[in-house]
KEDO-888098 format. One record per residue (C-alpha): residue number from 1; chain; x, y, z. Coordinates in Angstrom, 2 decimals. Layout:
BEGIN
[pt NUM,A,[X,Y,Z]]
...
This chain:
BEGIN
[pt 1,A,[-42.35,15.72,18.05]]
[pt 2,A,[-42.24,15.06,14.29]]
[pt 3,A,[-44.61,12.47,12.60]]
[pt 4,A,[-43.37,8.67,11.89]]
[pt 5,A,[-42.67,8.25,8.34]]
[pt 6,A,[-46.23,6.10,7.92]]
[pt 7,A,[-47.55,9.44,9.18]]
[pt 8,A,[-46.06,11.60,6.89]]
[pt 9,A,[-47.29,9.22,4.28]]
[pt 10,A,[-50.80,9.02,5.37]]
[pt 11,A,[-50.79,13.22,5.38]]
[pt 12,A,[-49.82,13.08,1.66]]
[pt 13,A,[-51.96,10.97,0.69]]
[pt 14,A,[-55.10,11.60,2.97]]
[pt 15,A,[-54.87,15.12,4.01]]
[pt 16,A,[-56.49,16.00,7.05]]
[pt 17,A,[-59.18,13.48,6.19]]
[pt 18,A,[-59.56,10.75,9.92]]
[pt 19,A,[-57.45,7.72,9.17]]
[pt 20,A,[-58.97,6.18,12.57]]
[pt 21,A,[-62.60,5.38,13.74]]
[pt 22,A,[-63.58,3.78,17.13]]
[pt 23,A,[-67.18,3.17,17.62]]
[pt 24,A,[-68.65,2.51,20.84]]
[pt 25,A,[-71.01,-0.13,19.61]]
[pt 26,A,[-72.68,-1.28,23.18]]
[pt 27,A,[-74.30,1.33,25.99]]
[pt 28,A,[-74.19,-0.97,28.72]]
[pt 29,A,[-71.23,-2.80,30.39]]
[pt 30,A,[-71.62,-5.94,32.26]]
[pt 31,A,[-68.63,-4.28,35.29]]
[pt 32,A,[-69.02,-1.27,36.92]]
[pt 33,A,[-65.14,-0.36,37.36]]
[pt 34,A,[-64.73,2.79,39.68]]
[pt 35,A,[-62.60,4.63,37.45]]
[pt 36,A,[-64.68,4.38,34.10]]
[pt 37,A,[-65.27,7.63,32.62]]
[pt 38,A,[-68.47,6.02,30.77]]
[pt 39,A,[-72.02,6.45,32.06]]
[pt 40,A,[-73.89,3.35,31.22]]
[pt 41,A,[-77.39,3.19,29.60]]
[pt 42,A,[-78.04,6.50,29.04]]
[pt 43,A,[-77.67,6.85,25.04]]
[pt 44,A,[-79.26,3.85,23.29]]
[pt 45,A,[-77.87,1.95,20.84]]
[pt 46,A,[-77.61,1.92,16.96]]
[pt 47,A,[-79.72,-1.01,15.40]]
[pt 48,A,[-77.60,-4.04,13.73]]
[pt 49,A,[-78.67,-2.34,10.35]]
[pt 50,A,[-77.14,1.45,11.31]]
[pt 51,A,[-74.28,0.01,12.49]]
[pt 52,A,[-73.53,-1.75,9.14]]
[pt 53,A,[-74.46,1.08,7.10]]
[pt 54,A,[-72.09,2.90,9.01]]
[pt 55,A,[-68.98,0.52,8.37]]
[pt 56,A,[-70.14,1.28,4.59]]
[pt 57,A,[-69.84,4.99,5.53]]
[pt 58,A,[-66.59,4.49,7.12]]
[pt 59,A,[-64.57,3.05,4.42]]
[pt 60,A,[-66.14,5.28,1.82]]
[pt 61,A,[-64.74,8.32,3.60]]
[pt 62,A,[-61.35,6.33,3.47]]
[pt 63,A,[-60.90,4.91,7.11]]
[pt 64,A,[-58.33,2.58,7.68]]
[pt 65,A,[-57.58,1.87,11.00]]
[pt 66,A,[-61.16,0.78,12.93]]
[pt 67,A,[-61.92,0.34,16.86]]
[pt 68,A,[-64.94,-1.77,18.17]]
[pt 69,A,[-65.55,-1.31,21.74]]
[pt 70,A,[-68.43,-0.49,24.35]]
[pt 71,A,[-69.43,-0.36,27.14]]
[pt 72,A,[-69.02,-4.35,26.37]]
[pt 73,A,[-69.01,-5.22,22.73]]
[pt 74,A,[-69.81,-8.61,23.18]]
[pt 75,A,[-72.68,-8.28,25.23]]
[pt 76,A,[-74.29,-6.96,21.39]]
[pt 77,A,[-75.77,-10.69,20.28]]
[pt 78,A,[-74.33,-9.19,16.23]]
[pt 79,A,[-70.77,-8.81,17.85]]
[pt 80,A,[-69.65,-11.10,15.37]]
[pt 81,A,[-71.41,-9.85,12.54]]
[pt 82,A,[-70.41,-6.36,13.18]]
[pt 83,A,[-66.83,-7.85,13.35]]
[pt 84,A,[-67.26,-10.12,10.02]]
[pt 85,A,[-68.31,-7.27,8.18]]
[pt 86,A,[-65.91,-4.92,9.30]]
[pt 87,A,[-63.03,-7.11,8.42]]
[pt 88,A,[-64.60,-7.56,4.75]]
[pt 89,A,[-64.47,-4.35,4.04]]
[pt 90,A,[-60.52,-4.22,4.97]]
[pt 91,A,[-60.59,-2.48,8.21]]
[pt 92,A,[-57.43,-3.00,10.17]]
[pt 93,A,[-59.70,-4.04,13.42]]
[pt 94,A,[-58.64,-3.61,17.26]]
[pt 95,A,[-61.41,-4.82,19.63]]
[pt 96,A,[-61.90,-3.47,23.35]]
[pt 97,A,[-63.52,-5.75,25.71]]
[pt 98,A,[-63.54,-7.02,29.37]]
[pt 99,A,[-63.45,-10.45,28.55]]
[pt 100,A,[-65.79,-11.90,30.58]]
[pt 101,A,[-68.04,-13.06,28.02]]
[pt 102,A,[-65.15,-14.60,25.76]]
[pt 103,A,[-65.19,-18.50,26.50]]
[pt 104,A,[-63.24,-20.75,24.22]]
[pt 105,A,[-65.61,-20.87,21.54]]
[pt 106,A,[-66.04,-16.87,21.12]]
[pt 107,A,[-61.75,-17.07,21.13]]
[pt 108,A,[-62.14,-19.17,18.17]]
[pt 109,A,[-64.74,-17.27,16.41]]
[pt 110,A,[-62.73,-13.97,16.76]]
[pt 111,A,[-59.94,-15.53,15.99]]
[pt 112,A,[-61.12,-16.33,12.58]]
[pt 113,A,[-61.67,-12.85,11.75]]
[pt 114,A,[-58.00,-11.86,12.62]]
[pt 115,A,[-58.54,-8.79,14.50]]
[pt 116,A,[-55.29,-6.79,14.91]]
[pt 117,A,[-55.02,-6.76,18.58]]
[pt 118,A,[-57.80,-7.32,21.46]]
[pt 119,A,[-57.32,-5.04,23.84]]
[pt 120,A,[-58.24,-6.40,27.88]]
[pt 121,A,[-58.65,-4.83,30.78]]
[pt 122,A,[-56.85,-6.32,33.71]]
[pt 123,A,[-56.55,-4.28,37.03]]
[pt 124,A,[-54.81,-5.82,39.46]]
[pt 125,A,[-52.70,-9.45,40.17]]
[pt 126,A,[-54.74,-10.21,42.95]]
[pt 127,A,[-58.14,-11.13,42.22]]
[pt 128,A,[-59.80,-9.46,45.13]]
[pt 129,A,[-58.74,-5.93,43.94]]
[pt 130,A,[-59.42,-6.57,39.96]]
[pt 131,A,[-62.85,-7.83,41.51]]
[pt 132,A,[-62.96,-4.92,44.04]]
[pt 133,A,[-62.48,-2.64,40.99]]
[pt 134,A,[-64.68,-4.26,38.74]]
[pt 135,A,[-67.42,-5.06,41.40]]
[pt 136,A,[-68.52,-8.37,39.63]]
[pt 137,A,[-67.12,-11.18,42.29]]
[pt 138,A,[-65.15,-13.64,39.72]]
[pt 139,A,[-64.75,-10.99,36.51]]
[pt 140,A,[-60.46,-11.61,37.17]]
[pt 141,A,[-60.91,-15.51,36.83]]
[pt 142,A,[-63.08,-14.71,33.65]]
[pt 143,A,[-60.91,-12.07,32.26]]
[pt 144,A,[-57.69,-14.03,32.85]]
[pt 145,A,[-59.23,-17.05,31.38]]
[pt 146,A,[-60.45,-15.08,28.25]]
[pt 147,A,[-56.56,-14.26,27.41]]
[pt 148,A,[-55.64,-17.35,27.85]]
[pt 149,A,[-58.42,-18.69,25.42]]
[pt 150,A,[-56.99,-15.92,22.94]]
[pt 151,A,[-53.96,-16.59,23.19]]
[pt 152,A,[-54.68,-20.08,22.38]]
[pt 153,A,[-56.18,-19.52,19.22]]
[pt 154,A,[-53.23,-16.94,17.95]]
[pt 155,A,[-55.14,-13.72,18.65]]
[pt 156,A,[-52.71,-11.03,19.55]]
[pt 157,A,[-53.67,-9.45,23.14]]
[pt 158,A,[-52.51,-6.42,24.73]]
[pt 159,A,[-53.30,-6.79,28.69]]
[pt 160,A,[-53.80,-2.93,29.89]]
[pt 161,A,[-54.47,-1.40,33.18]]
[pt 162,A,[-54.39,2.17,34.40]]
[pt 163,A,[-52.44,2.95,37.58]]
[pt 164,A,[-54.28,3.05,40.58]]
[pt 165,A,[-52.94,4.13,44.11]]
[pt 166,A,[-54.41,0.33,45.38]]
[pt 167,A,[-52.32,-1.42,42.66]]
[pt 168,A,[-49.41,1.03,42.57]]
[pt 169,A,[-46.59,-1.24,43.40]]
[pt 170,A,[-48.12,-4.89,41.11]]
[pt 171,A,[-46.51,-3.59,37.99]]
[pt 172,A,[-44.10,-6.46,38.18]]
[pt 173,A,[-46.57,-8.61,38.63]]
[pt 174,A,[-48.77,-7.66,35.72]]
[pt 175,A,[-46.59,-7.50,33.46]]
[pt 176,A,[-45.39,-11.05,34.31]]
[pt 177,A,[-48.76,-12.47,33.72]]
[pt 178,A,[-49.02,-10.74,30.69]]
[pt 179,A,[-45.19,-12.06,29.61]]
[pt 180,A,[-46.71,-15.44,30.56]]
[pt 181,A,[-49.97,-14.96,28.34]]
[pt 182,A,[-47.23,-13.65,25.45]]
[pt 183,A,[-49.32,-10.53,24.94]]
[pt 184,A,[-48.17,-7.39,25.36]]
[pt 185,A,[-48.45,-5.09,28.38]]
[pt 186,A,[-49.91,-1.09,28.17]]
[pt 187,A,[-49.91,1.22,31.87]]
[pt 188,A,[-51.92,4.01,31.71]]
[pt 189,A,[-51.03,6.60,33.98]]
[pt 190,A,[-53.79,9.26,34.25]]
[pt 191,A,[-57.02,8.51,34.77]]
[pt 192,A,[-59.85,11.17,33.62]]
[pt 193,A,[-62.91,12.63,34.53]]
[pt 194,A,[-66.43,10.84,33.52]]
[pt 195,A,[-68.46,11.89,30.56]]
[pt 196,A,[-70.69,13.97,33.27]]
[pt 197,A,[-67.18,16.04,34.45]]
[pt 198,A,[-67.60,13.94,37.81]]
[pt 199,A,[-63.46,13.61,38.71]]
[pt 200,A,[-63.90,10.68,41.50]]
[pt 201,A,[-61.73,8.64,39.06]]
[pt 202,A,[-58.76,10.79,39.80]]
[pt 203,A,[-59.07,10.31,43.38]]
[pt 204,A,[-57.86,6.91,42.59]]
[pt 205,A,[-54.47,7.71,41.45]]
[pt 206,A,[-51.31,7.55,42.93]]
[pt 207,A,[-49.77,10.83,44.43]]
[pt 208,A,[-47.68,12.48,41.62]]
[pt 209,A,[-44.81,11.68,42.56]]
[pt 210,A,[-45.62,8.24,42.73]]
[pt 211,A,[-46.50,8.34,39.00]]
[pt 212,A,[-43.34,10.36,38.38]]
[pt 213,A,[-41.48,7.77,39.68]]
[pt 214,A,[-43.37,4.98,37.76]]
[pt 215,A,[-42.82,6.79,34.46]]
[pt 216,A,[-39.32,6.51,34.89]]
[pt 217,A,[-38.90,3.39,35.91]]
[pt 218,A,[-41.52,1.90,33.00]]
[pt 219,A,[-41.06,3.98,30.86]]
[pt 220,A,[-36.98,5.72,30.09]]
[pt 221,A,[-37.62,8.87,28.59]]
[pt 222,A,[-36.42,9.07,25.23]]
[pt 223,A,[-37.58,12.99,24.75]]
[pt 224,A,[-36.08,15.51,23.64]]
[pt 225,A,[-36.28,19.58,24.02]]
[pt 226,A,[-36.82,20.28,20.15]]
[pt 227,A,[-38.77,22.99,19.62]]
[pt 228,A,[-42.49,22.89,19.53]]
[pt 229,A,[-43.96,23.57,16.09]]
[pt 230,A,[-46.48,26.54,16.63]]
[pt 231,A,[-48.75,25.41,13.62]]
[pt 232,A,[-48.21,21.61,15.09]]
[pt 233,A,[-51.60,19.68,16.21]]
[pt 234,A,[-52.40,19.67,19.99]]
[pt 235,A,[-53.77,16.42,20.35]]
[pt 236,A,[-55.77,14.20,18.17]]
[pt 237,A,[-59.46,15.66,18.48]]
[pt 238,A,[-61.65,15.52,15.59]]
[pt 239,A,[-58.35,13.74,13.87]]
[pt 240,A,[-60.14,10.25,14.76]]
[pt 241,A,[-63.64,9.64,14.13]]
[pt 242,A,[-65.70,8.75,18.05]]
[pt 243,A,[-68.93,7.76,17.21]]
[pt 244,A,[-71.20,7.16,20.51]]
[pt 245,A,[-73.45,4.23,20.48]]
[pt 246,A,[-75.85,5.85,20.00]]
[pt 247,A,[-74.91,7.63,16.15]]
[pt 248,A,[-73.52,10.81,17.51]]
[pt 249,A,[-70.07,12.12,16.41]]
[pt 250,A,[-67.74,13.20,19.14]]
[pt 251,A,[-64.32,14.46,19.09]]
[pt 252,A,[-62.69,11.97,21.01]]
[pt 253,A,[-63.84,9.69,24.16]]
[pt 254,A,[-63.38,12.40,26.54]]
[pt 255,A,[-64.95,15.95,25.21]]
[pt 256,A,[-68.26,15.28,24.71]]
[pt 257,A,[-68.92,17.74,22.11]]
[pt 258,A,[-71.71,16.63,19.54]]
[pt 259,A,[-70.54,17.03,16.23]]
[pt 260,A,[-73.12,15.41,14.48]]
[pt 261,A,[-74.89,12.36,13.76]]
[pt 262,A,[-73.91,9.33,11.86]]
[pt 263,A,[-77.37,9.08,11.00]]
[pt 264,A,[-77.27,12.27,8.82]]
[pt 265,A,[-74.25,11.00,7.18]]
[pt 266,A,[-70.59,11.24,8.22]]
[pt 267,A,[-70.36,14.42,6.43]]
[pt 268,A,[-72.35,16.08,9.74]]
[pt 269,A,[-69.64,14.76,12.22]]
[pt 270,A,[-66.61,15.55,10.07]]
[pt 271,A,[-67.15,19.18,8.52]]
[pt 272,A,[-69.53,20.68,11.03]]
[pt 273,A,[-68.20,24.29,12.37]]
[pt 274,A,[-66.85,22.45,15.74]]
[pt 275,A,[-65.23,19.80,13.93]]
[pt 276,A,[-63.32,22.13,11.27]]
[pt 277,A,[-62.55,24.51,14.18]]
[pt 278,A,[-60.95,21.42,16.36]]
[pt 279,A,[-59.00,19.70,13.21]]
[pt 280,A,[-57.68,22.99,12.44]]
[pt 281,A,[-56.47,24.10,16.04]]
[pt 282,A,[-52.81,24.55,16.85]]
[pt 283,A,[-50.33,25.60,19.44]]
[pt 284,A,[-50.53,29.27,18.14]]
[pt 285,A,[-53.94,29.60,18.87]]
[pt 286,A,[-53.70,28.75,22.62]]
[pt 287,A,[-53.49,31.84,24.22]]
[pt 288,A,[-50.87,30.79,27.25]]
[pt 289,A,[-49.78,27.70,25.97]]
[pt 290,A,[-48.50,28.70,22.97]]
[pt 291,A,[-46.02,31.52,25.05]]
[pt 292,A,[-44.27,28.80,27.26]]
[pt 293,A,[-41.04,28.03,27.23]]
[pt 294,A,[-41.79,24.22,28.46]]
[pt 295,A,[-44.81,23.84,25.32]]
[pt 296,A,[-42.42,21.05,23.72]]
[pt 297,A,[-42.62,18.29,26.44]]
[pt 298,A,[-46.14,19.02,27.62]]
[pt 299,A,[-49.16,16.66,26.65]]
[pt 300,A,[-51.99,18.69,26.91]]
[pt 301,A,[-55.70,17.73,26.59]]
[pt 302,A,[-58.72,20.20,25.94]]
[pt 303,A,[-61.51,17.61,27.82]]
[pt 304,A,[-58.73,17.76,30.79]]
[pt 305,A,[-58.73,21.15,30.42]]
[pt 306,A,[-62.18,21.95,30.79]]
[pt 307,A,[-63.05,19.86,33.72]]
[pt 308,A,[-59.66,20.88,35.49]]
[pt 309,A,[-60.33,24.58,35.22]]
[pt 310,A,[-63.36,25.22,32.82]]
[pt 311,A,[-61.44,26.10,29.77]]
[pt 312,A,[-60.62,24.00,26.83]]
[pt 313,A,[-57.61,26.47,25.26]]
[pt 314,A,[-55.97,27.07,28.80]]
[pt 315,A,[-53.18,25.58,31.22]]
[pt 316,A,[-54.20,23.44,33.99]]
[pt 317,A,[-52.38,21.80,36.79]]
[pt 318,A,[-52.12,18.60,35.92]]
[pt 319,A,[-50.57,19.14,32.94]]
[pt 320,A,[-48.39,21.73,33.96]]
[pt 321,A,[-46.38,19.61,36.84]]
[pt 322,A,[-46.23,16.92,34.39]]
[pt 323,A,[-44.03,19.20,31.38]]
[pt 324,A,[-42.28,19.92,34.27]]
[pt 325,A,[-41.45,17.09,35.33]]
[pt 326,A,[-40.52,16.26,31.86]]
[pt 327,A,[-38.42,19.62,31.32]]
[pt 328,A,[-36.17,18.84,34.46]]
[pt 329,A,[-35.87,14.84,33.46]]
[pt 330,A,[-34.60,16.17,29.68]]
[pt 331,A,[-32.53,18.89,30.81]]
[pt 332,A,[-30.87,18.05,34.02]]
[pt 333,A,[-31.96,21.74,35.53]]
[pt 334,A,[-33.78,22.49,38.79]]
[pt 335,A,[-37.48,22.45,39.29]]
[pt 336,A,[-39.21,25.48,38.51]]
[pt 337,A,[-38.14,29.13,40.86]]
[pt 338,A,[-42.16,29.44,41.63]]
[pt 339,A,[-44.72,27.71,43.84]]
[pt 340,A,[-45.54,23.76,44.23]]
[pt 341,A,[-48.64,23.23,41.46]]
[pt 342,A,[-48.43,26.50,39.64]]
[pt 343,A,[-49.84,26.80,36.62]]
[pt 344,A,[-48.22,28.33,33.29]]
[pt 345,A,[-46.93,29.88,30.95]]
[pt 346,A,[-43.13,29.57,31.95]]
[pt 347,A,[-40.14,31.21,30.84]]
[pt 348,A,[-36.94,29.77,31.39]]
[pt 349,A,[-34.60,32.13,33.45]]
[pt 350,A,[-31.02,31.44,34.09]]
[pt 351,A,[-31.94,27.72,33.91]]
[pt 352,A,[-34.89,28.08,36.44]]
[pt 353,A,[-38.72,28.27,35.56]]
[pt 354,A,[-40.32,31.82,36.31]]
[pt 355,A,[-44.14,31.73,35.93]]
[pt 356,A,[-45.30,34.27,33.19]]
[pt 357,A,[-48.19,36.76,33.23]]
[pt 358,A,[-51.25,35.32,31.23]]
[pt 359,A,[-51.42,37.01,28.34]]
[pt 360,A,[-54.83,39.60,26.94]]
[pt 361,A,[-56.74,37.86,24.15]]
[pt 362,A,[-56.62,38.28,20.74]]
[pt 363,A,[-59.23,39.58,18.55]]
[pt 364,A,[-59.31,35.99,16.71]]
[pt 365,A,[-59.16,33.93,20.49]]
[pt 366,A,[-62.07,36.04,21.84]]
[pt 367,A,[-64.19,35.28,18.29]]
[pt 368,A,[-63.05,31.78,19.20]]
[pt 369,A,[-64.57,31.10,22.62]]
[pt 370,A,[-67.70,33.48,21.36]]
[pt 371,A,[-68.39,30.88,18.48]]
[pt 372,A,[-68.01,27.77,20.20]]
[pt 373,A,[-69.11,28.29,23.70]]
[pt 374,A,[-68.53,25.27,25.07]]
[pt 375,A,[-64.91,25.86,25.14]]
[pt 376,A,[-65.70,27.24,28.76]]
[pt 377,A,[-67.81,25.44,31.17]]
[pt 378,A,[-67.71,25.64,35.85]]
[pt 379,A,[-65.19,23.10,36.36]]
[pt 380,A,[-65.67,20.32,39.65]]
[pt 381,A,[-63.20,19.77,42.40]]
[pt 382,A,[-61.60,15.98,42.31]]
[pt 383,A,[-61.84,15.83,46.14]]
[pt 384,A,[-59.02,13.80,48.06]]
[pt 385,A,[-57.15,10.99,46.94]]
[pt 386,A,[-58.14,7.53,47.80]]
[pt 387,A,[-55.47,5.27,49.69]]
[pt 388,A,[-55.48,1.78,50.24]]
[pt 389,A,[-57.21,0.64,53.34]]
[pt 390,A,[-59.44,3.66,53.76]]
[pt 391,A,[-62.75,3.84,54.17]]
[pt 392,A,[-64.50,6.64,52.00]]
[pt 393,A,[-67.72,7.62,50.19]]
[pt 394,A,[-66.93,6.85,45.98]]
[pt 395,A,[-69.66,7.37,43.15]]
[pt 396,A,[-69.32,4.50,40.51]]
[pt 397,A,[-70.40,5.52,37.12]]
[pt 398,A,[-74.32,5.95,36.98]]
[pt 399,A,[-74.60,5.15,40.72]]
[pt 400,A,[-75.21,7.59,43.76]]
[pt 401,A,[-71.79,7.83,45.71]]
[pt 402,A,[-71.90,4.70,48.94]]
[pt 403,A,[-69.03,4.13,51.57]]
[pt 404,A,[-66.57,1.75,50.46]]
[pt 405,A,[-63.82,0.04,52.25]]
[pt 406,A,[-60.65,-0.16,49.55]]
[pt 407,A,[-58.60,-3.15,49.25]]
[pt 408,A,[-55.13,-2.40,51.06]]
């Protein structure tokens, strides 16, 4: 749980000041992927100029480490001055994209300008279910081709791909191509609610135990059950600058909580109430969280949150079976003495979990959800999992919900 010794450095020298920007530069996408969590078209875009002026902003406020992505940066015709300019003022750069646009002569032109990393989006290692996913017939020739045209010109690529319950047993596969490519590979293994709280991308994941099982075999835990620092950060909101395509200042890519806009300087996104309130929130202040046993091996998000059961500062289910998960992988000790899916806090009794009662607010928690109401919103049901072969209605982002047949 303690920060990497660049991190520590960074603190001294930086503060609390965001190290990291990503700005969605596009609105639009040129896929429609069935899991994306973006709604397309909706926002507008920042002119060439703004956009610029912003990079200027950006590295006056002492960013470091910047993130161009979309929607599809490279359907923006100034992709490339967006990316020249960024790179002269001494960004460390990472680019997002689908790839389909990226021919050999756009992998030279990027190449020039030494991004970091390029970051692709590959779903499957059969074409018909990337393509099913995607819904553009053809976008996992294009994609595949644009890594190799990377690749080819020395830019380092990282091939990444959530996991879906269609694709659940490629990972071999993937990774292969990716080993073949020499770029590196990234799983992602929850997949979130859109920007409008609809959850249909979480019917497409495997059952837990699936991912459990995944985790392990991907990824060998390394944790550890050191105690959770009660004045410690709870995840990285308003700690990196997201900037919307459209100017506005949000706290990350999922909580779409205005902060401010770009336009009125950075200074509106940055120290506005919300943003002070989010940079300075810790375990202590969560009113449950902070009382369970199992805080120091749970990953907890306040967007998940919200949409899982309306509030930003509590426990949710999905979170909760994952720390336990995690507790019984670290310790060796039996799953938790209550119900399948229960939610915390936890204690830990005679080696056993025992669900605690929820604890009355404080004085300071109840000021907190009474000056920043959107901490609380009705949270949506996710509906039932999608298998493979199944028939069943799906809403793609932007779209009303049609019957689709998945890819077995």
């Amino acid at each position: 749980m303690s920060a990497t010794p660049m991190e520590s450095l960074l603190r001294r020298v930086m503060g609390d000041r965001p190290r990291t920007a990503m700005i969605e530069v596009a609105d639009r996408c040129n896929e429609n992927c069935v899991h994306c969590y973006q709604i397309q078209g909706q926002k507008g875009e920042m002119s060439t100029e703004e956009v610029l002026d912003l990079l200027e902003q950006l590295q006056r406020a002492g960013v470091l480490f910047l993130t161009l992505s979309g929607g599809e940066i490279t359907l923006r015709s100034d992709f490339l001055v967006i990316l020249q300019r960024a790179r002269e003022l001494r960004f460390v750069v990472d680019i997002f994209t689908n790839g389909l646009r990226i021919d050999r002569q756009l992998a030279e032109e990027i190449s020039k300008h030494h991004p970091r990393i390029v970051e692709i989006s590959l779903y499957s290692s059969r074409p018909e279910k990337h393509d099913w996913i995607t819904r553009v017939p053809g976008s996992f020739e294009r994609t595949t081709a644009a890594i190799a045209f990377l690749r080819e010109f020395g830019v380092p690529v990282k091939v990444k791909s959530p996991i879906f319950s269609v694709t659940y047993d490629e990972h071999e596969e993937l990774e292969a191509l990716a080993e073949g490519w020499g770029a590196l590979m990234n799983w992602d293994t929850s997949l979130r609610a859109r920007e409008d709280g609809d959850r249909t991308p979480e019917r497409l994941q495997p059952a837990p135990e699936k991912v459990d099982a995944f985790q392990r075999k991907v990824y060998p835990s390394t944790r550890t059950v050191d105690a959770r620092d009660p004045v410690g950060p709870v995840c990285k909101a308003s700690k990196v600058l997201h900037i919307e395509p459209n100017g506005q200042v949000h706290p990350c890519s999922m909580l779409q909580v205005p902060l401010g806009d770009v336009r009125d300087g950075l200074v509106a996104g940055t120290e506005s109430k919300d943003a002070r309130f989010l940079r300075q929130l810790v375990w202590r202040d969560l009113p449950d969280c902070s009382r369970c046993a199992i805080a120091n091996v749970c990953s907890r998000c306040h967007a998940q949150a919200l949409n899982e059961v309306g509030d930003a500062l509590a426990p949710y289910p999905s979170a909760c079976a994952n720390a336990i998960r995690r507790w019984q992988e670290v310790t060796g000790k039996s799953r938790a003495a209550t119900d399948s899916g229960a939610v915390g806090p936890f204690d830990v009794v005679e080696g056993r979990l025992e669900r605690k009662a929820r604890a009355p607010l404080t004085e300071a928690q109840r000021s907190a959800y009474q000056d920043h109401p959107w901490l609380r919103k009705v949270a949506r049901g996710a509906g039932p999992r999608v298998e493979p072969g199944q028939l069943v209605q799906l809403r793609r982002p932007g779209r009303r919900a049609n019957t689709e047949a998945v890819p077995k």
